[in-house]
C-alpha positions as a Markdown table, in Angstrom:
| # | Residue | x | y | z |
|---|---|---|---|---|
| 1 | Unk | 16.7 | 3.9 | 3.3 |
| 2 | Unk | 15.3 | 0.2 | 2.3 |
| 3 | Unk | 13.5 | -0.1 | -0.7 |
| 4 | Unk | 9.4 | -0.3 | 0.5 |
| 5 | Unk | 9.2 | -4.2 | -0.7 |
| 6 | Unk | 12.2 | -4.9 | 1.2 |
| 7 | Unk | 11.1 | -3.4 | 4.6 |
| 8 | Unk | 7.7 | -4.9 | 3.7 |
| 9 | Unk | 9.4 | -8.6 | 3.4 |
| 10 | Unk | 11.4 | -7.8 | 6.7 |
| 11 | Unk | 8.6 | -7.0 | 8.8 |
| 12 | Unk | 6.5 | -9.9 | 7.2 |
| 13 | Unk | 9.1 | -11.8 | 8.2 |
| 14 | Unk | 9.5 | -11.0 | 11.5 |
| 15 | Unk | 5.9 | -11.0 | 12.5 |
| 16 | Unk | 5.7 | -14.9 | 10.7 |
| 17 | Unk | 8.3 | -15.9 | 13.2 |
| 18 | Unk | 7.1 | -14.0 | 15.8 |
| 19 | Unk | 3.7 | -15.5 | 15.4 |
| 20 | Unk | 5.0 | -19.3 | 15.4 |
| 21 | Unk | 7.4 | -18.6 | 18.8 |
| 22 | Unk | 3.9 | -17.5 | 20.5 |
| 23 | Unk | 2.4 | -20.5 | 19.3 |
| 24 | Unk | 5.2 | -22.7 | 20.6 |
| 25 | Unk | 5.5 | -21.1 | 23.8 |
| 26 | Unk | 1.2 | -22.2 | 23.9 |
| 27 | Unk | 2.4 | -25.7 | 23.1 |
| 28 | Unk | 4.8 | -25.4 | 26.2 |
| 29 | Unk | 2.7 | -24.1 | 28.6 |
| 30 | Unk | -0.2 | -26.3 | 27.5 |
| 31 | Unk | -2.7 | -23.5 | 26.3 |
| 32 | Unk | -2.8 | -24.9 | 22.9 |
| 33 | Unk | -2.7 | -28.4 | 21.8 |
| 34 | Unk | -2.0 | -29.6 | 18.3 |
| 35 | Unk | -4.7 | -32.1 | 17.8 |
| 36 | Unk | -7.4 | -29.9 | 19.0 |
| 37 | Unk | -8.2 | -27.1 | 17.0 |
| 38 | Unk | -8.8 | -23.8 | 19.0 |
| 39 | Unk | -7.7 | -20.4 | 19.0 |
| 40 | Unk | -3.8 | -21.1 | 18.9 |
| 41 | Unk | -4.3 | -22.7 | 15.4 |
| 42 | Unk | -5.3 | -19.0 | 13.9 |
| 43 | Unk | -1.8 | -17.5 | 15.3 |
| 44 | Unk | -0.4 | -20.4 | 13.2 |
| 45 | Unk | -2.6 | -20.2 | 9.8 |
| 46 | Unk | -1.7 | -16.0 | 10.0 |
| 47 | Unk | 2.3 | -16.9 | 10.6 |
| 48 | Unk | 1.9 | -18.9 | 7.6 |
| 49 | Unk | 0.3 | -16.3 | 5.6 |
| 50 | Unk | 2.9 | -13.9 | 6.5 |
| 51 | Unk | 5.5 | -15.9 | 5.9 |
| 52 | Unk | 4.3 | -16.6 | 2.1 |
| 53 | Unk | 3.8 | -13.2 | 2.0 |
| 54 | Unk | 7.1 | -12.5 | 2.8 |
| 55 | Unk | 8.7 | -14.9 | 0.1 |
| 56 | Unk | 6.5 | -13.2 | -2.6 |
| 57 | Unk | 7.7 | -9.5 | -1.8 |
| 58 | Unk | 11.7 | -11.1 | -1.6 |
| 59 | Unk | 11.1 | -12.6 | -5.1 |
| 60 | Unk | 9.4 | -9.6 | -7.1 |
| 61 | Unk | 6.5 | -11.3 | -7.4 |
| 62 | Unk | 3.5 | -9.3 | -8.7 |
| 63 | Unk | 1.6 | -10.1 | -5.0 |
| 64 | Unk | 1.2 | -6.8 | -3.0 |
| 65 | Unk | 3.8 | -5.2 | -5.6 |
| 66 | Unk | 1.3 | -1.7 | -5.9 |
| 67 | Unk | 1.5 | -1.2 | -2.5 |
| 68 | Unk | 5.1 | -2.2 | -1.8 |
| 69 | Unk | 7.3 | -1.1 | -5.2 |
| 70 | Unk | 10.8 | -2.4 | -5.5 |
| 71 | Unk | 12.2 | 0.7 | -6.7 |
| 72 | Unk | 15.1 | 2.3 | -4.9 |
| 73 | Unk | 15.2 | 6.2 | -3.5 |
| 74 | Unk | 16.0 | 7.9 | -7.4 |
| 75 | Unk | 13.2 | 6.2 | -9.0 |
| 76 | Unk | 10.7 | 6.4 | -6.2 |
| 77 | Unk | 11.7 | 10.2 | -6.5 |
| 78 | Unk | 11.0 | 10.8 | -10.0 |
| 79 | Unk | 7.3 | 8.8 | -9.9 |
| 80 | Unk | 6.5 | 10.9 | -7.1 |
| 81 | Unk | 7.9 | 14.1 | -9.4 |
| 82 | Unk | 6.0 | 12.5 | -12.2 |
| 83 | Unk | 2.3 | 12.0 | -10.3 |
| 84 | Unk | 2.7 | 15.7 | -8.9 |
| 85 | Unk | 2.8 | 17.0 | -12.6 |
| 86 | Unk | 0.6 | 14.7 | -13.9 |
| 87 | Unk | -1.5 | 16.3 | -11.0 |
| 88 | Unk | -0.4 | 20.2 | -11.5 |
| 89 | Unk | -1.5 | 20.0 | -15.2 |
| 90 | Unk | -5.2 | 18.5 | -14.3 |
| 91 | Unk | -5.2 | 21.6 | -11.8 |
| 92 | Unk | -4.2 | 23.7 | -14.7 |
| 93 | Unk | -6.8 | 22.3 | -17.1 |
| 94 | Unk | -9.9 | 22.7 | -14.3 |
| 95 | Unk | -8.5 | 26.5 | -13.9 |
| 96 | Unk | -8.7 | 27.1 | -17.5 |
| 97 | Unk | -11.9 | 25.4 | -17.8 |
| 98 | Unk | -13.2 | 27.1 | -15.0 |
| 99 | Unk | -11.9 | 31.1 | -16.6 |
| 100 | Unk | -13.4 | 29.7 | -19.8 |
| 101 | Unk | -17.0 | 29.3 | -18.1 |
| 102 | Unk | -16.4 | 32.3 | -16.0 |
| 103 | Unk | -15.7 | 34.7 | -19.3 |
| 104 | Unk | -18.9 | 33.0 | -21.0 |
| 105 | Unk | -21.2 | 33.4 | -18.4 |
| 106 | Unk | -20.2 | 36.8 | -18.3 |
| 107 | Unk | -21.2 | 37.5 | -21.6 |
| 108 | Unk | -24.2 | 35.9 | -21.1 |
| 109 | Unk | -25.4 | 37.6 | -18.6 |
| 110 | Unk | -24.6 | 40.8 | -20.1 |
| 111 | Unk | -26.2 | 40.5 | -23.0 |
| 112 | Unk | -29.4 | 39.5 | -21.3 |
| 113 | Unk | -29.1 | 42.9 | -19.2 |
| 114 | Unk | -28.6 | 44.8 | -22.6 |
């Protein structure tokens, strides 16, 4: 399996090029004109943008880098490992917490019953 940033580029890629064929096959067929601006021209300003996009994933470059991370199947594993303890001992924490009120509240009401 692909890094995320490097199936991220690839698709970026392909849709870029993808993109600029439709708008050539518009400039064949006469549905878009190069001189007039029109509808075919935002086909062409998004293939550009996915194109740069592209090029920024490829070289590491701090663009789109927290939703596509360059990190191969080990290291992805161990973050992942990492954010679900991170997330087990807040869990743990709120339980306590929430025994903690629980044991207080107890007493409290106890002694108003007394």
């Amino acid at each position: 399996m692909d890094e995320p940033a490097k199936a991220a580029s690839r698709l970026l890629y392909g849709t870029g090029f993808g993109l600029i064929l439709a708008c050539g096959f518009g400039l064949i067929q006469g549905r878009m004109e190069i001189s007039v601006l029109g509808f075919g021209h935002i086909f062409l300003l998004f293939s550009l943008i996915c194109l740069v996009s592209a090029r920024l994933l490829k070289q590491n470059h701090n663009y789109l880098k927290s939703y596509f991370p360059d990190e191969d199947e080990g290291q992805m594993a161990e973050r992942i490992q990492n954010e679900m303890q991170e997330i087990e001992n807040d869990s743990a924490v709120g339980n306590a917490w929430a025994e903690l009120e629980t044991q207080v509240l107890e007493m409290e009401i106890s002694s108003e019953q007394e």
